[in-house]
DRENDREN-668955 format. One line per field, with one value per residue (C-alpha): residue number from 1; x, y, z; residue in one letter. Coordinates in steps of 0.2 Angstrom, whole numbers. Layout:
seq = (NUM  ...)
c1 = (X  ...)
c2 = (Y  ...)
c3 = (Z  ...)
type = (a  ...)
REM end
This chain:
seq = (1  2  3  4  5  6  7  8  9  10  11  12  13  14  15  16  17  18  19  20  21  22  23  24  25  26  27  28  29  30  31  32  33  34  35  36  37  38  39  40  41  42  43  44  45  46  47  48  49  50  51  52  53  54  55  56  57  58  59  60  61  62  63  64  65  66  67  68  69  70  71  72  73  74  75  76  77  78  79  80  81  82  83  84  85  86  87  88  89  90  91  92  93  94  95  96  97  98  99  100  101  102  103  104  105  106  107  108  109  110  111  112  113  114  115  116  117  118  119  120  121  122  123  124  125  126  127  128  129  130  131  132  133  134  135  136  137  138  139  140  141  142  143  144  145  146  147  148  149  150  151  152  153  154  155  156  157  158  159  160  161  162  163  164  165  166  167  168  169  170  171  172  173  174  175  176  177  178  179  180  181  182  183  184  185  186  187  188  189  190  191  192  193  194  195  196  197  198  199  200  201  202  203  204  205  206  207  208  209  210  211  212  213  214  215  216  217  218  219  220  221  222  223  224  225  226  227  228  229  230  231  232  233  234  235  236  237  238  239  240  241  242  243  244  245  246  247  248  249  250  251  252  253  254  255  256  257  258  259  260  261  262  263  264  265  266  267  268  269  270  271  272  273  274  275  276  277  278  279  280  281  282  283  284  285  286  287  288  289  290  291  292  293  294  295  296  297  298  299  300  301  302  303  304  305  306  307  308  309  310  311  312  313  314  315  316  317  318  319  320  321  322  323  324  325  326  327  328  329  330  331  332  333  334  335  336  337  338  339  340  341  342  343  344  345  346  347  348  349  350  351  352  353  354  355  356  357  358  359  360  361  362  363  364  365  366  367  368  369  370  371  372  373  374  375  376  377  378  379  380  381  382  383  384  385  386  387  388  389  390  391  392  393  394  395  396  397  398  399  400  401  402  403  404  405  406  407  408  409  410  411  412  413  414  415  416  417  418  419  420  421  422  423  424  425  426  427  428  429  430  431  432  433  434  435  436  437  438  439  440  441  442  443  444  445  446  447  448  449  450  451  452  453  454  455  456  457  458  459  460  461  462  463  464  465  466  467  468  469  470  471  472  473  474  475  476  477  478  479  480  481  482  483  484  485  486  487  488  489  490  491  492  493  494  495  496  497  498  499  500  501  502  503  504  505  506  507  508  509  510  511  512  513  514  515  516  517  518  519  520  521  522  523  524  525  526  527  528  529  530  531  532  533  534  535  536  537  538  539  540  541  542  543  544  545  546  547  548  549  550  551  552  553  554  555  556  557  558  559  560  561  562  563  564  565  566  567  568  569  570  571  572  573  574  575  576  577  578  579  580  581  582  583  584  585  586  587  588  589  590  591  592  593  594  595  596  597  598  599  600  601  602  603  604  605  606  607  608  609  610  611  612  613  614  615  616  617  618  619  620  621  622  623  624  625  626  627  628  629  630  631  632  633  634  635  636  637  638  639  640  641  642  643  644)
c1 = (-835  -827  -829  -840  -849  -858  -869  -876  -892  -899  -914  -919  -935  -937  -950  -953  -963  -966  -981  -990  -984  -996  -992  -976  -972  -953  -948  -931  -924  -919  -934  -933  -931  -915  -899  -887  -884  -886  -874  -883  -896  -901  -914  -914  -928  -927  -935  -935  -952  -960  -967  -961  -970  -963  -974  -976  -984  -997  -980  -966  -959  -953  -963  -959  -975  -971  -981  -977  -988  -978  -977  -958  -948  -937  -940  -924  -923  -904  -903  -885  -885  -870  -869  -858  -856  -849  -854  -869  -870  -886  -892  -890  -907  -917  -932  -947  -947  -965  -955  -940  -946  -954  -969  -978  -993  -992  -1002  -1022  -1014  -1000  -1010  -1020  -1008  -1000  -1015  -1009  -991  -1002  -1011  -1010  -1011  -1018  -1007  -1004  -999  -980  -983  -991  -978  -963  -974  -978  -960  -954  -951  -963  -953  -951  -933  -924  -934  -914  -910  -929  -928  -907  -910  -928  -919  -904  -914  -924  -908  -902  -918  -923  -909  -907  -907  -909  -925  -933  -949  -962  -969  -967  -969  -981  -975  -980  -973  -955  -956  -960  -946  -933  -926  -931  -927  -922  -939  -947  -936  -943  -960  -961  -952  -964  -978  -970  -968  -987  -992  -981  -991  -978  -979  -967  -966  -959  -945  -936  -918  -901  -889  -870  -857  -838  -824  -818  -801  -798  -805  -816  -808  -822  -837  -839  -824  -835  -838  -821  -827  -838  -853  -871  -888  -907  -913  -925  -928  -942  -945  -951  -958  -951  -958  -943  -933  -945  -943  -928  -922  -918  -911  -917  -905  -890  -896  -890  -898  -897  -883  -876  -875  -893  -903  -922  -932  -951  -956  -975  -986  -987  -975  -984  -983  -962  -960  -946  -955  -974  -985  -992  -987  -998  -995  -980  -963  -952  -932  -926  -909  -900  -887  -878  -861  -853  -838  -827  -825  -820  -811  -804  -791  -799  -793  -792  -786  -778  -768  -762  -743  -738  -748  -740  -721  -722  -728  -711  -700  -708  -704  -686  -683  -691  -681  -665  -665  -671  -654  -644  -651  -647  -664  -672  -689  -702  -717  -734  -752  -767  -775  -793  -801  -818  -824  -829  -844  -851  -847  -863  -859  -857  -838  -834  -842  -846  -839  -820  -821  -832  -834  -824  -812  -798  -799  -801  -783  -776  -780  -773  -758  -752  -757  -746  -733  -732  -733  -720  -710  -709  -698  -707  -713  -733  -734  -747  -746  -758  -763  -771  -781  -794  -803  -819  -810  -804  -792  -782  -786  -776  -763  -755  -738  -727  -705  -695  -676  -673  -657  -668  -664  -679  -685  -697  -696  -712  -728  -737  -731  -739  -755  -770  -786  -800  -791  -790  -775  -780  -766  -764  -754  -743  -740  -733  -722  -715  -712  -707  -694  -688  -684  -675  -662  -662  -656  -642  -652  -658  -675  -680  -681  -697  -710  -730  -739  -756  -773  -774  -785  -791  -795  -807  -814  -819  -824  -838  -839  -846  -856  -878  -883  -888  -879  -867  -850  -856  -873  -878  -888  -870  -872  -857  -851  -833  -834  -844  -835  -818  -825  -834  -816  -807  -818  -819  -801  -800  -790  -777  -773  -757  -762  -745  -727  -713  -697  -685  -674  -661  -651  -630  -620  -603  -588  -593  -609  -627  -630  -647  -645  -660  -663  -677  -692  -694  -709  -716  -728  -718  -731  -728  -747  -752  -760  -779  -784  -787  -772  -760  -749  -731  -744  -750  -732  -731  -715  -719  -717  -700  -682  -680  -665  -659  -659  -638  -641  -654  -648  -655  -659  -649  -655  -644  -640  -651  -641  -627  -617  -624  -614  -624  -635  -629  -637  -654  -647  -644  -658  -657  -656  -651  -647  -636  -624  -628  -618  -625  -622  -607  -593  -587  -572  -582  -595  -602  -603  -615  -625  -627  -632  -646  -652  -655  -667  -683  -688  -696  -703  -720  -728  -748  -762  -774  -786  -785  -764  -749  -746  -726  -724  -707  -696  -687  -672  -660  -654  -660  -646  -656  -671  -667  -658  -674  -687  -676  -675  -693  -698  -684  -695  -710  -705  -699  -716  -726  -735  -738  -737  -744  -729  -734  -724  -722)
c2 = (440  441  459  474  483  500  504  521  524  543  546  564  571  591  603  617  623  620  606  594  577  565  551  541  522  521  500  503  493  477  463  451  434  443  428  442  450  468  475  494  502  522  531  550  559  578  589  590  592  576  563  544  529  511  497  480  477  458  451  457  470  485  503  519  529  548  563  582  593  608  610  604  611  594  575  565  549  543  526  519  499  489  474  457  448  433  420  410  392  396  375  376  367  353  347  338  320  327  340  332  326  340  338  338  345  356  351  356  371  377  376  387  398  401  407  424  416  404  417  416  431  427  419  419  408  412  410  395  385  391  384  367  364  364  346  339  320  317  325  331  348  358  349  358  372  377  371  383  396  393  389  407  414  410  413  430  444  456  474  491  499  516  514  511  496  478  467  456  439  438  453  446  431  441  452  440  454  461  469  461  465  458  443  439  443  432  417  418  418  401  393  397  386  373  372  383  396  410  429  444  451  470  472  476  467  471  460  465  459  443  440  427  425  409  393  393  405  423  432  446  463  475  485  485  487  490  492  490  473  459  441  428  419  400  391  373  365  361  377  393  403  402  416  412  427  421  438  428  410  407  407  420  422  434  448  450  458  457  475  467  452  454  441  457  468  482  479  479  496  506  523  524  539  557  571  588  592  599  597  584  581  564  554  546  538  523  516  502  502  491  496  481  466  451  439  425  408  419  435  433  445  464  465  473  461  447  454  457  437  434  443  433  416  422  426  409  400  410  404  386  386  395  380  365  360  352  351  341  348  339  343  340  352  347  350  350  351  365  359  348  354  345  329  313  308  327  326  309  296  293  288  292  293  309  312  303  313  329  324  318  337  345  335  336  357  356  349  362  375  368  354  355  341  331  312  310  293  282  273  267  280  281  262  264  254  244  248  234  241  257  271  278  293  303  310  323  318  333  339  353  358  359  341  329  317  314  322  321  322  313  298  300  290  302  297  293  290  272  267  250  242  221  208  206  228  221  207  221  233  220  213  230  237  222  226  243  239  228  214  198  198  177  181  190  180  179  181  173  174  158  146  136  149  159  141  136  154  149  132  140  151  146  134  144  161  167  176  190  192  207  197  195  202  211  223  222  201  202  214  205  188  197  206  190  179  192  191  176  162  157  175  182  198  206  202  200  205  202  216  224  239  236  249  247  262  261  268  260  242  230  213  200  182  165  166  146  141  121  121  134  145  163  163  180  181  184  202  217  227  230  217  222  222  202  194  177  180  166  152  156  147  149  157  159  176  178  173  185  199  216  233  247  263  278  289  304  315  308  320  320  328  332  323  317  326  317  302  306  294  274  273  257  243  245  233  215  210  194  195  204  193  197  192  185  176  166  177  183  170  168  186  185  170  180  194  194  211  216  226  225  226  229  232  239  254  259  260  250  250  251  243  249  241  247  254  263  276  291  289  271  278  291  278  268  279  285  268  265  282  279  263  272  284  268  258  276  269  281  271  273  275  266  257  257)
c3 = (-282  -300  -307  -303  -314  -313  -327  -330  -341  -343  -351  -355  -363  -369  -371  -381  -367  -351  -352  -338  -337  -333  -319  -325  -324  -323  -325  -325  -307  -308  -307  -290  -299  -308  -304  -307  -290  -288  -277  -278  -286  -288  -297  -298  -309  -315  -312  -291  -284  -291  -279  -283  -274  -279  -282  -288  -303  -302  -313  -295  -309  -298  -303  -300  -303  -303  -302  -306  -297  -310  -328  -334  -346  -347  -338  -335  -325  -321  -315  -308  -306  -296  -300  -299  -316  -310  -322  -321  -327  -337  -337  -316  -315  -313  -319  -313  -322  -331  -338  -343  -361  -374  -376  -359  -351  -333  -320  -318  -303  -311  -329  -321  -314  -330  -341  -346  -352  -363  -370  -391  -405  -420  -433  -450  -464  -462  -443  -444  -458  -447  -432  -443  -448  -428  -422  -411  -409  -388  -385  -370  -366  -362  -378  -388  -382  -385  -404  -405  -398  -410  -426  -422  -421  -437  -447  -443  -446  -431  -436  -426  -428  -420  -423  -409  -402  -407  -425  -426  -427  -447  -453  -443  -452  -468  -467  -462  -449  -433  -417  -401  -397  -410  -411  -391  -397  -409  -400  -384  -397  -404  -386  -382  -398  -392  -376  -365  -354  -359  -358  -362  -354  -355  -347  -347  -359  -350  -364  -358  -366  -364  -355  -367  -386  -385  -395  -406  -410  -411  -403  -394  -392  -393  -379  -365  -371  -359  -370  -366  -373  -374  -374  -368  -354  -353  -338  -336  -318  -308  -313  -315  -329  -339  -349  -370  -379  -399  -404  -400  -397  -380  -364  -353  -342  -331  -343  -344  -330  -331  -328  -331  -336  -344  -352  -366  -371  -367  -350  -350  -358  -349  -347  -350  -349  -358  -363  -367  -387  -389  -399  -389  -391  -383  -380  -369  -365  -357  -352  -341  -332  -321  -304  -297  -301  -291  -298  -308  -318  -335  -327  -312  -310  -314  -321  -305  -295  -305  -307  -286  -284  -296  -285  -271  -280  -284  -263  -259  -272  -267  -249  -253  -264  -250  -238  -250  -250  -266  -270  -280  -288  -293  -299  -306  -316  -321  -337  -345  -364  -370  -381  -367  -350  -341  -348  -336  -345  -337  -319  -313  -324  -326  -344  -359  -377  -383  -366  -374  -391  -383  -372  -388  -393  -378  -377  -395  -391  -377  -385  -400  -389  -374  -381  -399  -401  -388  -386  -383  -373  -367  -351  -336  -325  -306  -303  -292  -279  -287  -307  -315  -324  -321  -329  -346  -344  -358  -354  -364  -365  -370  -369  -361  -374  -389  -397  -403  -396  -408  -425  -435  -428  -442  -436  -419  -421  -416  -408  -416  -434  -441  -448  -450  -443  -448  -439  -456  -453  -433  -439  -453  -439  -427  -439  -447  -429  -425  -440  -435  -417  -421  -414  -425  -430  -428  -410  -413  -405  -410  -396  -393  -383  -370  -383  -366  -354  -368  -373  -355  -352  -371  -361  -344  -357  -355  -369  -385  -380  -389  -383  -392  -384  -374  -363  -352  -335  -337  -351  -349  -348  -365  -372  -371  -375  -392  -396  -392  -403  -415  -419  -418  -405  -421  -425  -417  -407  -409  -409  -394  -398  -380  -379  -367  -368  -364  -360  -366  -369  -386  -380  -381  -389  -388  -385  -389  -388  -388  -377  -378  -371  -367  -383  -395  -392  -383  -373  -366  -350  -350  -350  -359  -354  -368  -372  -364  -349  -353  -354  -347  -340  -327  -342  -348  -343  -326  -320  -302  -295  -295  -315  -321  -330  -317  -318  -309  -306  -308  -292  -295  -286  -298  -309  -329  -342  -357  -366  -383  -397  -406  -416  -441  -443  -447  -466  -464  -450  -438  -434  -424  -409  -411  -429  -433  -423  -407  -396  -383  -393  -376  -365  -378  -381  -360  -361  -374  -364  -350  -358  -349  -356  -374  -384  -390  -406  -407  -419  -408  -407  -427  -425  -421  -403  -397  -380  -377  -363  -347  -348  -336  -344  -353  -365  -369  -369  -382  -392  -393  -397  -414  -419  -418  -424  -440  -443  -444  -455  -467  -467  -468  -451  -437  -420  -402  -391  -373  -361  -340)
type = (x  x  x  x  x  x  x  x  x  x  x  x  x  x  x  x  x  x  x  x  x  x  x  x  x  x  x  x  x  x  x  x  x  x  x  x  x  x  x  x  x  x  x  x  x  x  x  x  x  x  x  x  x  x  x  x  x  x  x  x  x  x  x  x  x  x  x  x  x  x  x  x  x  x  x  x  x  x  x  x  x  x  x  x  x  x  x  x  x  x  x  x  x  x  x  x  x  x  x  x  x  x  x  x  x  x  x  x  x  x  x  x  x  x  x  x  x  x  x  x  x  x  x  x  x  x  x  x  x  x  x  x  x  x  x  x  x  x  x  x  x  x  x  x  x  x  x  x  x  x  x  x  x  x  x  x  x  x  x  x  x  x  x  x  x  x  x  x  x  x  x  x  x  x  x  x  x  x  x  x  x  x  x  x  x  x  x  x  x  x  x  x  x  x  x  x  x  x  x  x  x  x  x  x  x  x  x  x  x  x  x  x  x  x  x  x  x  x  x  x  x  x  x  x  x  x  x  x  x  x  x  x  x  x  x  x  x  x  x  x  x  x  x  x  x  x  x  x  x  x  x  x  x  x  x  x  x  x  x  x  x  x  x  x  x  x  x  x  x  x  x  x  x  x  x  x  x  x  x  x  x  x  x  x  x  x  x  x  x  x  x  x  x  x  x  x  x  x  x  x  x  x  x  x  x  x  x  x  x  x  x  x  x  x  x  x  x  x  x  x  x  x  x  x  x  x  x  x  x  x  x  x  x  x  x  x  x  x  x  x  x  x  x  x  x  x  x  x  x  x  x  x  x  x  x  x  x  x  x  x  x  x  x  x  x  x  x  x  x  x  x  x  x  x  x  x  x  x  x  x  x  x  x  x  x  x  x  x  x  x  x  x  x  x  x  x  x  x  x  x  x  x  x  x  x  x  x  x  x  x  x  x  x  x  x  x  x  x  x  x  x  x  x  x  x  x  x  x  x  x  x  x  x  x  x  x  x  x  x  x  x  x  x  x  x  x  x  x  x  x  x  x  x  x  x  x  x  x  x  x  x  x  x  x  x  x  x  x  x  x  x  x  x  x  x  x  x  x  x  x  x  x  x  x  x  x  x  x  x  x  x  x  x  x  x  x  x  x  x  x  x  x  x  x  x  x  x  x  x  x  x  x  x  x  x  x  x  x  x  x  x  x  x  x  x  x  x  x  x  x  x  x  x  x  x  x  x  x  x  x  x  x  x  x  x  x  x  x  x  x  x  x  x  x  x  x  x  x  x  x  x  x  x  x  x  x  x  x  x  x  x  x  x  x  x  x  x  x  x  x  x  x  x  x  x  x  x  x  x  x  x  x  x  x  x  x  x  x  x  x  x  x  x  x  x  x  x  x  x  x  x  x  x  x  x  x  x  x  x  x  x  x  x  x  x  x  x  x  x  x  x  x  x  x  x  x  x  x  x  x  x  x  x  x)
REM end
């Protein structure tokens, strides 16, 4: 249950006179086929005396047919209506594979069945261009009718009008303007020409404010707001009617509750009946109000609720501390687009077209509202059973003192933008973060695809298929030997720069060295993981366990001082080990023989992609990511940060 609403609607008729009401047909109680649930419901008539017996009209529409055996000075009807506006997902249907594509014809029964929904005024010229200019191309029949419903929307001006009874469809179209009434009118006219069953529906319109103004669109009413209203109906088989409101262009959702549905206006009139000649004063009046409300995602609790739920926290957090006892805290909050929350990339399928733009989005969101400052990084995330690959993960580095990690966000490649990184743009990069480093740049190493694997993978290919060819069983084989071939087996796919963080007193240094391999060529492993991931680690020197240089990870429970504060930028190079003399100039050159980590340098995805090493220390890691964003900043290149 999310929030309760009681809505109140009076309706009052005077007389200067007392006068004899004839029989009166009240259609204001909720229809049956209404989805928003109706918690209570009451109708009280003035003046007393009257009889009332409920019926059903041939349409289920609820009557309340009342007889005045006296004259009356004044007629009143007072209906109350309870009801739970949780919200409802207004595309919760399915439909049957005849219906799924516009056009399409009902079945001989149900055709039948429908006759009165189908049932067409006579049209006009204006009627009958707007009808003409309607698509008629096999689309998704969701997909029809939302665009209809928004078009109408947008072409015919809604305006308040007094007047009785309902514009014809022509004299809508002519104006440009109409009622909510007229509006419905005039779509259920359209949907009959266009071979669907659709009728005319009168009912309550509850809007409240939102607890939260929408990311995009109209922001909503400033109050809450209750009004009689109406829209159409349309009969899709599979689903039943389905509710399309052409005053706002959106189906109907849990603020509209149906009174009567009728194949004709006429028969969804609130209050119909006579009156002897007299003069007659009318108004009435609505309202809504909350009576209810349950904690929910956008509102989920009241300031007291929430300050007592703090206090709670701060007890909890106070005996955990008194008891030595130290926590970790994990999560996984999900989140769907906005624009396309039905779509397969958002239910079903782990990856699709826009999910990595819209977490570029969030992320870059979280990190100017949380971590300005902040490092967006790309890694590997969860791998499951039957993938084969992991799945991608964005994650967000900040300091918790204020000082940047990373300064300048325009040199954070986004998604879906196209720098159009070259090879010559990685070996710049490559070279230019080398000198910043310290370190020397001729150990930077091109890095190839496996020339023989890819060609015996062409060889196994069927005679006259090419690597290119969709005919490939499978997409993820053809489309890495497609990208493969396309770049070519003699282009480098990026550059290798070994590297190794040494902590001295002095502080941080970076020591490099030569990746030799048997042919001179540094040959990736096949595969279409980035290329820190592809390192053929297995080919280097080989060096015996007591000799290779190791990684030593630092007590966590191990006193820190401070951080030191974000690094002036690299104007220029920093000063080599290798290069600038050194006491101990062989113990050295056996250390830079002993790298086996690096760094990586990759055009890939419309950007160049930094495949940064592992390091041990945060003090490393910070001293890292300055260099490489200070060389960005210098060759105007905004790179991909990804790593372990």
């Amino acid at each position: 249950m999310g929030i309760l609403v009681k809505l109140s609607h009076v309706t009052r008729y005077g007389y200067d006179r007392p006068v004899v009401l004839s029989p009166q047909v009240v259609r204001l109680r909720p229809a049956p086929h209404s989805r928003t649930p109706i918690v209570s419901y009451s109708l009280n008539v003035t003046p007393k005396g009257h009889f009332v017996n409920w019926q059903q009209d041939p349409q289920g529409n609820w009557l309340a047919r009342l007889v005045f055996p006296e004259k009356v000075e004044e007629f009143v009807v007072a209906v109350e209506v309870v009801a739970d506006v949780s919200v409802i997902n207004p595309f919760d249907f399915f439909l049957e594979p005849l219906a799924e594509t516009f056009p399409f014809a009902y079945p001989p029964e149900l055709d039948h069945e429908l006759k009165p929904f189908r049932l067409c005024d006579e049209a006009g010229p204006l009627f009958d261009a707007y009808l003409a200019a309607i698509p008629r191309a096999p689309t998704p029949t969701s997909d029809f009718l939302v665009a209809l419903n928004g078009q109408l929307q947008k072409d015919i001006g809604y305006t308040i009008r007094m007047e009785p009874g309902v514009q014809t469809p022509e004299r809508t179209l002519a104006l440009r303007t109409g009622s909510c009434r007229d509006s419905a009118w005039l779509l259920v006219q359209l949907l009959r020409r266009l071979g669907l069953a659709a009728r005319f529906v009168s009912g309550y319109l509850i809007q409240l404010v939102p607890d939260q103004k929408p990311i995009e669109g109209p922001a909503g009413p400033q109050a809450d707001f209750t009004d009689l209203h109406a829209w159409a109906e349309v009969y899709l088989p599979g689903a039943g009617w389905i509710g399309l409101d052409p005053t706002s262009g959106l189906l109907t959702g849990e603020g509209h509750i149906p009174l009567a549905a009728s194949p004709d206006p006429s028969g969804a009139a609130p209050i119909t009946g006579a009156v002897e000649m007299c003069e007659v004063s009318f108004d009435h009046h609505m309202g809504v109000q909350r009576v209810l409300e349950t904690p929910r995602v956008t509102k989920p609790y009241s300031e007291a609720q929430w300050q007592a739920v703090l206090a709670l926290g701060d007890a909890v957090d106070a005996r955990l501390a008194a008891g030595d006892v130290r926590l970790t805290q994990g999560g996984e909050p999900t989140f769907v687009s906005a624009f396309d929350m039905e779509g397969e990339e958002w239910n079903i399928d782990a990856v699709g077209p826009t999910k990595r733009a819209h977490a570029d989005e969030l992320i870059h969101r979280l990190r100017d509202r949380f971590a300005a400052g902040g490092l967006i990084s790309h890694g590997q995330g969860k791998w499951y059973p039957g993938e084969s690959l992991p799945r991608w993960a964005f994650g967000l580095v900040w300091r918790e003192d204020g000082q940047p990690v990373w300064r300048d966000d325009s040199l954070l490649a986004r998604e879906g933008r196209d720098h159009k990184p070259t090879p010559d743009q990685a070996r710049d990069f490559t070279r230019a973060l080398a000198e910043r480093l310290g370190v020397d740049p001729a150990f930077a190493n091109e890095a190839f695809e496996d020339t023989a694997h890819y060609l015996m993978k062409e060889h196994g290919l069927p005679i006259g298929m090419d690597p290119t060819d969709n005919r490939l069983n499978d997409p993820e084989e053809r489309d890495r030997l497609a990208r493969v071939f396309r770049h070519g087996l003699g282009n480098p796919v990026g550059y290798v720069l070994p590297l190794q963080a040494w902590q001295s007193r002095a502080g941080v240094h970076w020591i490099s060295g030569p990746w030799p391999t048997r042919d001179g060529r540094l040959v990736l492993v096949p595969g279409d993981s980035p290329l820190g991931f592809r390192l053929p680690l297995d080919s280097l020197v080989w060096l015996e366990p007591g000799e290779r240089l190791t990684h030593t990870d630092r007590d966590p429970f191990e006193p820190r001082g401070p951080l030191p504060r974000a690094p002036a930028r690299r104007a220029t190079a920093a000063p080599a080990m290798q290069r600038r003399g050194s006491a101990n100039p062989e113990a050295e050159r056996v250390l830079s023989e002993r790298v086996r980590t690096a760094l990586c340098v990759q055009p890939r995805e419309g950007c160049l992609n930094v495949f940064l090493p592992p390091v041990e220390t945060a003090e490393q890691f910070l001293d890292l990511i300055a260099a490489v964003e200070d060389t960005a900043a210098a060759l105007g290149a905004p790179v991909r940060v990804e790593g372990y």
